[in-house]
C-alpha positions, 0 to 999 in steps of 0.5 A, a space after each residue: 164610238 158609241 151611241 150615247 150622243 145619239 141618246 143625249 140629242 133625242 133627250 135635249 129635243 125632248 126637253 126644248 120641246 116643253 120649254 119652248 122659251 130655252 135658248 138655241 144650241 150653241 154649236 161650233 161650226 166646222 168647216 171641211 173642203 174637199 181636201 186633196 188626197 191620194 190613195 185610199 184614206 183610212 178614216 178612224 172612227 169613221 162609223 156613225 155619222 161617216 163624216 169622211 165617208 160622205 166627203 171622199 166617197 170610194 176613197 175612204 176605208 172607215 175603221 169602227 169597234 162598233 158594228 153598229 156604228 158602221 151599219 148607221 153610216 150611209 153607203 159609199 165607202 169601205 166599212 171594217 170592224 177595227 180597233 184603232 189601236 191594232 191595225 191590221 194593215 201592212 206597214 206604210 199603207 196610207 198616205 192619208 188617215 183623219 179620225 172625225 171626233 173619234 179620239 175623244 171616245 177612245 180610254 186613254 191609256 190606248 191613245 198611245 198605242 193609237 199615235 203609234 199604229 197610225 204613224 206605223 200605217 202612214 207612208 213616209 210624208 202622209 199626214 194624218 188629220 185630226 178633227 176633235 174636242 177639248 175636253 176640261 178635266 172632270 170639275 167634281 161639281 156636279 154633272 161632268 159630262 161633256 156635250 158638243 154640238 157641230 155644224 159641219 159644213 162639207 162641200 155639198 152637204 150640212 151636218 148638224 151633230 152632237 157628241 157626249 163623254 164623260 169628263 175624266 180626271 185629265 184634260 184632253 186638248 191640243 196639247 195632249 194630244 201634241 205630246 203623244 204625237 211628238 212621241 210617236 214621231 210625227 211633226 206637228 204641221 199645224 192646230 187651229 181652234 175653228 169653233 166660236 166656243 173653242 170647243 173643237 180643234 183641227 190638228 194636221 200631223 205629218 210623218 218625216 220623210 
């Protein structure tokens, strides 16, 4: 994950600051209980705002390429320099994985090699949760850079983020992301699209008994 996000808020809050009339932030509200888990969860991406970290606390193992990242997250939970699309852990070590709008930074051309890590690292039944955006291809008109804003609401605590990428020349959504898990083996357990934008979906991805 980058920090580009980070830069484009800062920018945003600048400028409502001199145009006090501007409209409020649309945001997708994102809604995470405390979900039952056993064993360790291996959170991809998990460095920045450390979503998971926050939720699961001791339970959580948060992989991030960046250090920086990783330093940013609050305390609570393992961090580790890791590369998503090279796991360094055995074969069948966790039950759980959830990547919290990470896949959206990640080039696609690793995303493959990305399903097939996660589902190689994944017990037989463990699941992998996957909180994301839909991302329109790139429109060629213009800025294509994409922005959403979340209101994540965990049990004890109110996260309010945003996140930017550039737009590409394919479009990142459900579906695409449903045919690289069908690839990689998993069932599709279920998507739901929680935002009032349709900016955000959750997918629960299963692996075969």
């Amino acid at each position: 994950m980058t920090r580009r996000a980070c830069l484009l808020l800062i920018a945003a809050a600048a400028a409502r600051a001199q145009s006090p009339a501007s409209a409020p932030i649309e945001r997708e509200e994102i809604v995470i209980p405390d979900f039952p888990a056993s064993g360790y969860i291996l959170d991809l991406g998990g460095g920045c705002r450390g979503t998971i970290g926050r939720l699961k606390g001791e339970q959580v193992v948060a992989i991030d390429i960046s250090m920086r990242e990783l330093n940013e997250a609050p305390s609570g939970f393992l961090k580790i320099l890791m590369d998503a699309s090279d796991l360094k852990f055995p074969d069948k070590s966790f039950r759980t994985v959830t990547a919290f709008f990470s896949l959206m930074f990640m080039k696609p051309e690793i995303h493959r090699k990305v399903f097939e890590e996660t589902y190689r690292v994944l017990s037989p039944g463990g699941e992998w949760l996957i909180w994301d955006a839909s991302i329109p291809a790139r429109s060629g008109q213009g800025d294509d850079s994409f922005l959403i804003n979340l209101h994540t609401k965990l049990p004890k605590e109110v996260i309010d983020y945003g996140y930017s990428v550039r737009r590409l020349d394919m479009q990142r959504d459900p579906g695409y992301y449903r045919a690289l898990a069908e690839q990689a083996g998993f069932h599709v357990a279920g998507v739901e699209l929680p935002g009032p934008n349709r900016k955000a979906f959750f997918m629960r991805l299963r692996k075969p008994e």
